[in-house]
N, C-alpha and C positions, 0 to 999 in steps of 0.2 A: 867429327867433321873431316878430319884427315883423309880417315877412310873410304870415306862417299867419296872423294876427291880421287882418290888412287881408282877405285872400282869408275868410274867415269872416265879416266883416262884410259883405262884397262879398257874398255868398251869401244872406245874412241878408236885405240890401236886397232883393236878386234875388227872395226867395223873396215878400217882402210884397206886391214887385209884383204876381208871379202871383196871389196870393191876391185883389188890387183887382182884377185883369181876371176872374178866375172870379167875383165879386160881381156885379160887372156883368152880364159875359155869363148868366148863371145866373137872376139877378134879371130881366132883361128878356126872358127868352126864355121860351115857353112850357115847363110841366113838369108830370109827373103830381101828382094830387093826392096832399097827406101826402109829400110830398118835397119836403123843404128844405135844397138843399146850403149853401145860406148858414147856415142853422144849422150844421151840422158843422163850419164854416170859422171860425165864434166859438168852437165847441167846442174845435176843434183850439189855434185860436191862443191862447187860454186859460192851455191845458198848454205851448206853447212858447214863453212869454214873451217877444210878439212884440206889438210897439206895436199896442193899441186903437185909437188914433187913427184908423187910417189906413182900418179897415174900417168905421169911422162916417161917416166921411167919404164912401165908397165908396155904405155904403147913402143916407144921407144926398142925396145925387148923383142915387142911383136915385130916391128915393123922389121927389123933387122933377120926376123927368123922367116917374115911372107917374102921378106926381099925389097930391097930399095927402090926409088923411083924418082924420076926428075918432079914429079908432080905432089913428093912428100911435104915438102917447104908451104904450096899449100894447104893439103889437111891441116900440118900441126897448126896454120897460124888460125884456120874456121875455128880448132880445138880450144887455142886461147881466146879466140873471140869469142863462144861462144859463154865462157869459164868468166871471162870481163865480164860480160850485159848478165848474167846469171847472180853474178857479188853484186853488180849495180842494184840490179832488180832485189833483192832481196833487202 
């Protein structure tokens, strides 16, 4: 039982990280307009009760390296809202 336990955890970790490199890649790379996979990746992680932190962090990282902006205060607060009504709904 341990085991399955540790190997889920393992997974769990595994999976956040893929999520901080598709932040990344996603965020820095060009993409059509009205698509924002980094939205769906707050949405998702939301419903799978999978640490916030890590994708703050992540945009955080980004936003620092596209460059700051007076208008960042609103993204990050759409990102928590959207991360709120996502744990509600679920």
């Amino acid at each position: 039982m341990k085991q399955n336990m540790k190997d889920f955890f393992l997974r769990c970790r595994i999976f956040e990280i893929f999520l901080i490199l598709l932040v990344f890649i996603f965020r820095l790379t060009p993409h059509l307009a009205n698509f924002s996979p980094v939205l769906a990746v707050w949405a998702y992680q939301g419903n799978k009760k999978i640490n916030p932190w890590f994708l703050a962090i992540a945009l955080f990282i980004t936003d620092i390296i596209l460059g700051l902006s007076p208008i960042l205060l609103w993204v990050w607060f759409s990102y928590g809202l959207i991360w709120l009504i996502s744990r509600r709904l679920s």
